[in-house]
C-alpha positions in Angstrom: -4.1 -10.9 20.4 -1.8 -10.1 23.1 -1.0 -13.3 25.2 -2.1 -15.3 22.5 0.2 -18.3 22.0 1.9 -18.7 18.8 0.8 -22.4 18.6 -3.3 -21.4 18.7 -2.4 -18.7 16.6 -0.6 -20.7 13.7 -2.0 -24.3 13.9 -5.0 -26.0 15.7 -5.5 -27.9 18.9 -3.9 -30.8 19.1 -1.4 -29.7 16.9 2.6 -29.1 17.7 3.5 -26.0 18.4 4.9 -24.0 15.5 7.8 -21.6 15.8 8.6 -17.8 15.4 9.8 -18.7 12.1 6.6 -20.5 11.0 4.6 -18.1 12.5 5.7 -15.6 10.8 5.7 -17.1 7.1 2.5 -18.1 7.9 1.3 -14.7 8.1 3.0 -13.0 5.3 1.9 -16.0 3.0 -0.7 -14.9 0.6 -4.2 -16.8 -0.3 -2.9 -17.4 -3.9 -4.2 -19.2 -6.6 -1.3 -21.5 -6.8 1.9 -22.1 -4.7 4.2 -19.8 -6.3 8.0 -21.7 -6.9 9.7 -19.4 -9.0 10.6 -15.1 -8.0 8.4 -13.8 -10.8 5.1 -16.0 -11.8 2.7 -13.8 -13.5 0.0 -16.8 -13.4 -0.7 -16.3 -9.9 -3.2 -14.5 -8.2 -3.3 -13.5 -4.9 -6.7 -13.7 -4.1 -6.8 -11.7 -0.6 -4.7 -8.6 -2.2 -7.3 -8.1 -5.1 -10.2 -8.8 -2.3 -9.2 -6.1 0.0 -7.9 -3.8 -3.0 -11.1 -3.9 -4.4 -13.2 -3.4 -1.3 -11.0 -0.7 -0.2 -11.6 1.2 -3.8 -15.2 0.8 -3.4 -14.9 2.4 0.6 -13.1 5.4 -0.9 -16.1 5.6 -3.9 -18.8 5.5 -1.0 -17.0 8.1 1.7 -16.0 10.4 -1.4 -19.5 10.0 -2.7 -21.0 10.6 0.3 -19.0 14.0 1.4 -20.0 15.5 -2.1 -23.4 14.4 -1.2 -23.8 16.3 2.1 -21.8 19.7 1.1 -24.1 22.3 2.7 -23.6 25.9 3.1 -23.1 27.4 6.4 -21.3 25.3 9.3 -20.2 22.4 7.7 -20.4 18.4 9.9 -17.3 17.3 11.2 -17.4 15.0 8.4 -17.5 17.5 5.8 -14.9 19.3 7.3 -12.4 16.7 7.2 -13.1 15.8 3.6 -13.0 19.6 2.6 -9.8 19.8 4.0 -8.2 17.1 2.8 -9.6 17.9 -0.7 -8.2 21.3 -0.4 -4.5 20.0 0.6 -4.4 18.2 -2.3 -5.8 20.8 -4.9 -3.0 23.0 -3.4 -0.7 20.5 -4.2 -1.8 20.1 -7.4 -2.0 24.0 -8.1 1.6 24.0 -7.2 2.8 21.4 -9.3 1.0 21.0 -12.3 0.6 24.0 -14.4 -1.7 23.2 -16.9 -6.0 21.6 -16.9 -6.2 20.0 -13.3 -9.8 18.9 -13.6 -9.2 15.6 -13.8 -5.4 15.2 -12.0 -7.1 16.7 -8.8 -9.5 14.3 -8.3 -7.3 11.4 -9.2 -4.8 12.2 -6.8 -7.6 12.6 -4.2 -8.3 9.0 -5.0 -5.1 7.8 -4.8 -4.4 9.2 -1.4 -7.5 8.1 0.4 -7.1 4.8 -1.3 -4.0 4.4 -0.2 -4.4 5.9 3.2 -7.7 2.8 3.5 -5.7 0.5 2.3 -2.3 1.4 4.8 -4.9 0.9 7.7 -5.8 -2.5 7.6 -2.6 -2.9 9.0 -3.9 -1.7 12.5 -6.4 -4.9 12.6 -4.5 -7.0 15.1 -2.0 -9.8 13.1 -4.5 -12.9 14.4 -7.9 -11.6 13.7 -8.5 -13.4 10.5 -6.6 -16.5 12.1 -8.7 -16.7 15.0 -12.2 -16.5 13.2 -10.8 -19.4 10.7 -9.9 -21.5 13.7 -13.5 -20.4 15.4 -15.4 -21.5 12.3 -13.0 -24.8 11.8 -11.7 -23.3 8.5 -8.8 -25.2 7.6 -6.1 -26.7 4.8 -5.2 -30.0 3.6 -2.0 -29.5 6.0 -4.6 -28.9 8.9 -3.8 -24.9 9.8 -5.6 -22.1 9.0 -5.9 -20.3 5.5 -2.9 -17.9 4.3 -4.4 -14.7 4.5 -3.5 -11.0 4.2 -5.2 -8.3 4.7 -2.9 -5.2 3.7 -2.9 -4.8 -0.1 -0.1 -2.1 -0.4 2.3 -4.4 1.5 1.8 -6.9 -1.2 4.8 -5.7 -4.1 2.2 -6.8 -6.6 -0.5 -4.6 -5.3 1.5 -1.5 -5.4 3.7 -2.1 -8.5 0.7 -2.5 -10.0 -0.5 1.2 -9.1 2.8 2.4 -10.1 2.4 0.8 -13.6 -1.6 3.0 -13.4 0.7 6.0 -12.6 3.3 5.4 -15.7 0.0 5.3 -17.6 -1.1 8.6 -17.1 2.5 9.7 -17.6 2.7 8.4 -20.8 -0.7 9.7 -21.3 0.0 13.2 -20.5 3.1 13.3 -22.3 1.0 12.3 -25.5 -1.6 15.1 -24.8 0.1 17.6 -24.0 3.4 17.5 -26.4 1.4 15.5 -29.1 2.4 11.8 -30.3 5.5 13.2 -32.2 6.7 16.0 -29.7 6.6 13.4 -27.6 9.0 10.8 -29.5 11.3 13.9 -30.6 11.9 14.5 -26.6 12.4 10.8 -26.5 15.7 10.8 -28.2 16.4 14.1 -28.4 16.4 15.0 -24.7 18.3 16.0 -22.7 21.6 15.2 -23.8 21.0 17.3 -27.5 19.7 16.5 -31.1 22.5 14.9 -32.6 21.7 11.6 -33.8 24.7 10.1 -32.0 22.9 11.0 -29.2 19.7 9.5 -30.2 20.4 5.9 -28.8 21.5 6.9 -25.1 18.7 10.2 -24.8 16.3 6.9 -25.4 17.8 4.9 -23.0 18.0 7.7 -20.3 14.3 8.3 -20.9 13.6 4.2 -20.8 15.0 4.0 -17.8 13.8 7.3 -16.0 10.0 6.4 -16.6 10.8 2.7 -15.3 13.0 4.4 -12.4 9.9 6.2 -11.8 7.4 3.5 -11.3 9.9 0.8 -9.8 10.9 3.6 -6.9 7.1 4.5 -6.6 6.1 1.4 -5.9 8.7 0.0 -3.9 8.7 2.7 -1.5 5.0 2.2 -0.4 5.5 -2.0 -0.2 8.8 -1.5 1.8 7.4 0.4 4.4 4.2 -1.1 5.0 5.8 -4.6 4.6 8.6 -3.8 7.3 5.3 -2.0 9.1 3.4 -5.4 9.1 6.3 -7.7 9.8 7.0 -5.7 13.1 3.5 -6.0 14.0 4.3 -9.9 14.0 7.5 -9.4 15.7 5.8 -7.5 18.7 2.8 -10.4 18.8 5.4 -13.1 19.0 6.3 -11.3 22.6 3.0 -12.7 24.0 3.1 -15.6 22.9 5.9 -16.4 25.4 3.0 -16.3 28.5 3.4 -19.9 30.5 1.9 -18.4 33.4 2.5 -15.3 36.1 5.8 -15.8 36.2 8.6 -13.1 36.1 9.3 -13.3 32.8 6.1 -13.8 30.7 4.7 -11.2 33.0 8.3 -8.9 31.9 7.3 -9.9 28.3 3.9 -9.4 28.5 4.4 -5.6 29.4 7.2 -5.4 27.1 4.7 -6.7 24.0 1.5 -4.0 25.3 4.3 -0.7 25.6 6.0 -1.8 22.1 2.1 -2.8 20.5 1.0 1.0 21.6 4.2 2.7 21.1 4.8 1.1 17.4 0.6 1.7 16.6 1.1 5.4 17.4 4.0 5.9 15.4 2.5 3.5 12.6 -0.8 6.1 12.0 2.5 8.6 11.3 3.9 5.8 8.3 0.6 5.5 7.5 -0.7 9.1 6.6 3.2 9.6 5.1 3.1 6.9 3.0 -0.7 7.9 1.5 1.0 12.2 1.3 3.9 10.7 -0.6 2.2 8.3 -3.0 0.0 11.4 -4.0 3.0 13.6 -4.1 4.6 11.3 -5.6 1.8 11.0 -8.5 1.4 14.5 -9.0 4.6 15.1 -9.6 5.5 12.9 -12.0 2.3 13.6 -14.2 3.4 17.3 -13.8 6.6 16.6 -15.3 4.5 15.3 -18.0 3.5 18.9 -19.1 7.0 20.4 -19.0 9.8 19.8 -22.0 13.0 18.5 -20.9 
């Protein structure tokens, strides 16, 4: 990946060579089920976002499975170590923050933060991998370069609003338990501002827009950083791509792109793990609000 030219990256032999511009919309183009012309198209489907999604949910079933499965007493693996502890940080968390039957909100938030944390770390599979095994297996489009493919899910707005709309779920959910199906519609217009039915209108609103703030700022936070995450990735690639030779400059460039690559990976496990923390957080949280009145 790191003196690859943008040219072999982006289109095959033969081919012109495509620029920083191309190269980069090439990358952050999704496999989709149709070209989407329009901001919002609900009948499309991006294929690679559901793919990974998926396979990612089904990596977090096996490795949670599997720690559960090997729980021994006495000196725990290094395996079960880790998993105990991060399974204790997160039943703290929940302790702290919602006071009320935990027995299922524990182990949901669990999910959501290894799930999330998988899903974050495809972005540390270098930006050409899937590029370079299409153009090693002649795997092509009608336009003759290689399939649109991505392989982070959460830096896909789709992928995470739609986990934020799971999370408004529960919310609703919770707020139906707990305060009962007409507790719940009383708060609805009565809170916060008061009872009066002047009020009614605007405490709805207020709520309307609070549980849509909620899951709009939820998932925006987790696709802006991992999409500004991934499109520096391409940024820092696009330094080797420069190499004509050992020359002063691609060799300047070519040291620039390996310190920035390891510099920006090292700080990107730190967005990474952040981003899975806050999404849990974030979920616990909200669903704990859920079990107190206004």
């Amino acid at each position: 990946m790191a003196l690859e030219k943008v040219a072999e990256a982006a289109a095959p032999a033969g081919e012109h060579a495509v620029t920083a511009g191309q190269y980069i919309t090439h990358h952050l183009t999704h496999l989709r089920s149709a070209t989407q012309t329009k901001i919002i198209d609900f009948g499309i489907i991006n294929y690679d976002t559901i793919f990974w999604s998926v396979l990612m949910a089904a990596l977090t079933f096996v490795l949670l499975y599997a720690a559960a499965r090997r729980v021994q007493p006495g000196v725990p693996t290094r395996f079960q170590g880790l998993v105990e502890s991060v399974v204790e940080l997160v039943d703290d968390q929940a302790k702290q923050i919602v006071h009320g039957d935990r027995s299922f909100i524990a182990p949901l938030a669990l999910t959501a933060f290894v799930w999330v944390l998988l899903m974050n770390s495809m972005d540390f599979l270098p930006v050409d991998l899937f590029a370079s095994f299409f153009r090693a297996a002649g795997i092509h489009t009608a336009e003759g370069h290689e399939p649109f493919f991505r392989v982070v899910p959460t830096a896909d707005l789709n992928g995470t609003l739609g986990m934020g709309i799971v999370v408004l779920f529960f919310m609703l959910y919770y707020n139906i338990k707990i305060k009962g199906g007409g507790g719940f519609v009383h708060e609805l217009f009565t809170a916060p501002f008061g009872a009066h039915p002047a009020l009614w209108i605007f405490n709805f609103a207020l709520n309307l827009i609070e549980f849509a703030a909620k899951t709009v700022s939820l998932s925006m936070r987790l696709f802006g950083n991992m999409f500004a995450g991934e499109l520096i990735f391409l940024l820092i690639a696009l330094l080797g791509s420069t190499w004509v030779g050992f020359t002063a400059q691609s060799l300047s460039l070519a040291g620039l792109h390996l310190f920035a690559g390891s510099i920006w990976a090292i700080f990107h496990i730190l967005i990474v793990l952040l981003q899975a923390f806050i999404f849990m957080m974030l979920t616990l949280v909200y669903i704990g609000q859920a079990h107190e009145g206004h």
